[in-house]
N, C-alpha and C positions, 0 to 999 in steps of 0.2 A: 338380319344377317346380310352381309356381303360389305363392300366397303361404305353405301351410306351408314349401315350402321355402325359397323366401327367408327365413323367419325366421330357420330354424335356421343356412343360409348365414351370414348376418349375427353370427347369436348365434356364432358358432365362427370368423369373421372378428376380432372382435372380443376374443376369448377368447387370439385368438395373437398379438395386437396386445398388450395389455395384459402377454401370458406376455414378447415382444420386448421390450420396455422395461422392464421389471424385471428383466430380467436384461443387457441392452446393455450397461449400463456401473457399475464402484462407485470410488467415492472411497476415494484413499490418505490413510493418517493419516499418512506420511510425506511430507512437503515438498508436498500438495496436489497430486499427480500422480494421472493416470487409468489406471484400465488396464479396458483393453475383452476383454470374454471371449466366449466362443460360445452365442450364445442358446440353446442347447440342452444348454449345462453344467450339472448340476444343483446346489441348491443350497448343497448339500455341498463342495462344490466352489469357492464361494465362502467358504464359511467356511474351509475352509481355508487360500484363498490369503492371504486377510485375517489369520490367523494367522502363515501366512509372512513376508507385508509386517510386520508387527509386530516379529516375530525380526529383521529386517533391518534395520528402523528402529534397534531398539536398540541392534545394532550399530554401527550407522554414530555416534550418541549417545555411544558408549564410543569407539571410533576417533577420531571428533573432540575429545574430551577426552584420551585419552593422546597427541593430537599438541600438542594448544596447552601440555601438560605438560612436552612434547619439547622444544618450542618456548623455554618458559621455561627450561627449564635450560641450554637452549644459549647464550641469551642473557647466564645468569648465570657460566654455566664463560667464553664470550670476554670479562665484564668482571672477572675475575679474571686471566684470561689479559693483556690488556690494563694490569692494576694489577701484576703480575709482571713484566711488559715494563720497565716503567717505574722500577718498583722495582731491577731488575737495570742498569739505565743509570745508575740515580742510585750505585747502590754502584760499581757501575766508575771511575765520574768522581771520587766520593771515596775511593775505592781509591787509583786513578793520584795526587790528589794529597798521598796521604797517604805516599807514598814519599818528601817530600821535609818531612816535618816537623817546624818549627821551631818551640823551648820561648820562649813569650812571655816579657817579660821586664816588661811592663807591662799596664794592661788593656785597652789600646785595641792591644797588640797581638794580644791576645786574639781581639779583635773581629776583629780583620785575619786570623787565620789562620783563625778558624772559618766567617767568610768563603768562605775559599779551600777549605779542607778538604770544606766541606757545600755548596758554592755551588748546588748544587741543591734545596737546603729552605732554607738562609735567606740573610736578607737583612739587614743592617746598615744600619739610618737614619741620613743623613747625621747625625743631631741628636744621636747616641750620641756620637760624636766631639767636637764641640762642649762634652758634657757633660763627658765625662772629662778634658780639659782645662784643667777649674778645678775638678777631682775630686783630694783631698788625700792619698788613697790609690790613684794610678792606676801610680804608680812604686812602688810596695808588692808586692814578689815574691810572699808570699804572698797577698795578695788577686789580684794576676793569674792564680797559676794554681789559685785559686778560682773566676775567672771562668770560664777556660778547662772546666771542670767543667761550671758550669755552662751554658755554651755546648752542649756536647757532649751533655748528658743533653738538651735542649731538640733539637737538631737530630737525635738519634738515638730518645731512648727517649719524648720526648714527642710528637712527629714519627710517630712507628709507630704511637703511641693514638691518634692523630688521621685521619691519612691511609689506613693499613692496617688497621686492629682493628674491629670486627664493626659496632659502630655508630656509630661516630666522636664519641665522646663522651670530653672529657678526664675521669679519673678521678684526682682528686688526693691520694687515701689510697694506691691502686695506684702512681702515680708514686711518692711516696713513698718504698714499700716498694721500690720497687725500684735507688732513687736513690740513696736518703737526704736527699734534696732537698725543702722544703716548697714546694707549688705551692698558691697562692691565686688563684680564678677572679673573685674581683672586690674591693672595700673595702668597709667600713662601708657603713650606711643613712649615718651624719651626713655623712661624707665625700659620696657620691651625690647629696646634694641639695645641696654646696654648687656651685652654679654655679665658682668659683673653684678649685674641686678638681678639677674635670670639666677645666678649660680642660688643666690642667697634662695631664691624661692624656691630649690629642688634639693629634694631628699630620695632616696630610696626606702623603701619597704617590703621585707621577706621577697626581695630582688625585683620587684615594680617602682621604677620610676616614679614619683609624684612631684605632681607639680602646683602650688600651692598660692595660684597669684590672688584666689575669692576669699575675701573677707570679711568680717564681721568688724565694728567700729562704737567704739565708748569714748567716754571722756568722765572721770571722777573728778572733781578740786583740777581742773586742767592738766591732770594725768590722764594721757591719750592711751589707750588699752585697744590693741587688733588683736582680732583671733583670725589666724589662715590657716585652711585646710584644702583639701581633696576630697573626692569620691570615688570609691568603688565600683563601678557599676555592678559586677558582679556577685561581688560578695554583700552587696546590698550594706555599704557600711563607710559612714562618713570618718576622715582618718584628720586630727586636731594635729597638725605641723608647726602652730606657734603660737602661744600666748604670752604678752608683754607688751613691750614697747612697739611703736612703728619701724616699721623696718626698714634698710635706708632703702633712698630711691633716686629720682635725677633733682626733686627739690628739695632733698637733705646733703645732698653731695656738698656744698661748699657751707653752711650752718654750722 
């Protein structure tokens, strides 16, 4: 009693006060979360839960990275799964109607059967029709089942670099090679800038622009045979804008 002991009172009041609060609580480096310990844990004890939490955090850091991993590959195996679906329906449908296939005997019947044959990758422009109709080799046996070719490489082996192959980029040396078929993905600079060139290579469809400069290249008895079309991207469906003759360009302009 009296004021020495109040001091020391105070002084050791104060001593347990300060020991309380530095020890009451420590902050998580994971996610900002608290954890409260027994003021009389030493502080040994701290460091090692803090060690702990550490180990756990970086688990949880690796956990959460091999799921969003999980994550992506799952999403990638269903859209392959998805592109296999689709791919297996379009060959069904050209399977069934290829049991019933009939050898063109012109080129617009050409058009007519690969139509039928692939009706799920392409498409035939009314305008093809049109064209071969004052096309002076359309009754030309050999050029028909020139076209027929090259209908067929276009709906099957051009069709698969496009829509199926790794980055959807046509590749006109690989077609090619695998064709025998030259594919050109556009014309000339001179050609490109003449307005009047361009007109010839655009059509519309069910109100979509197309634009038709990629073609396909033959030659029968020195009758030159293009086929130009387009693609769809979204409808997944190659659209046949012209078969026949060449079409002009800036080196048929004075010919």
């Amino acid at each position: 009693r009296g004021p020495v002991g109040d001091y020391w009172r105070e002084t050791y009041d104060q001593a347990v006060e300060d020991r309380l609060k530095k020890a009451e609580t420590i902050i998580l480096g994971a996610r900002g979360r608290k954890l409260a310990l027994l003021p009389e844990a030493p502080e040994s004890e701290f460091k090692k839960a803090r060690n702990e939490l550490k180990v756990l955090a970086a688990k949880c850091e690796r956990l959460e990275a091999d799921l969003s991993s999980t994550r992506e590959q799952l999403r990638e195996s269903q859209e392959q799964n998805r592109k296999q679906d689709l791919k297996i329906k379009e060959l069904a449908s050209d399977a069934a109607a290829a049991w019933t296939y009939n050898t063109p005997t012109t080129a617009w019947e050409a058009c007519e059967e690969a139509a039928r044959l692939y009706s799920s990758r392409l498409i035939i422009h009314p305008r093809v029709k049109a064209g071969l109709e004052g096309w002076v080799h359309n009754r030309n046996l050999k050029c028909a089942t020139q076209a027929m070719i090259m209908l067929k490489a276009l709906a099957l082996e051009l069709y698969d670099m496009k829509f199926s192959g790794p980055d959807g980029r046509l590749n006109p040396k690989a077609f090619q090679d695998k064709t025998g078929i030259p594919l050109a993905m556009t014309e000339g600079r001179a050609t490109k800038r003449d307005q009047a060139f361009e007109d010839i290579r655009t059509c519309e469809y069910q109100g979509r622009e197309l634009s038709f400069f990629p073609h396909l290249k033959a030659e029968v008895k020195k009758v030159k045979i293009r086929l130009h079309f387009d693609i769809l991207e979204e409808d997944r469906k190659i659209v046949v804008c012209h078969l026949g003759d060449h079409l002009p360009n800036s080196q048929t302009r004075y010919l």
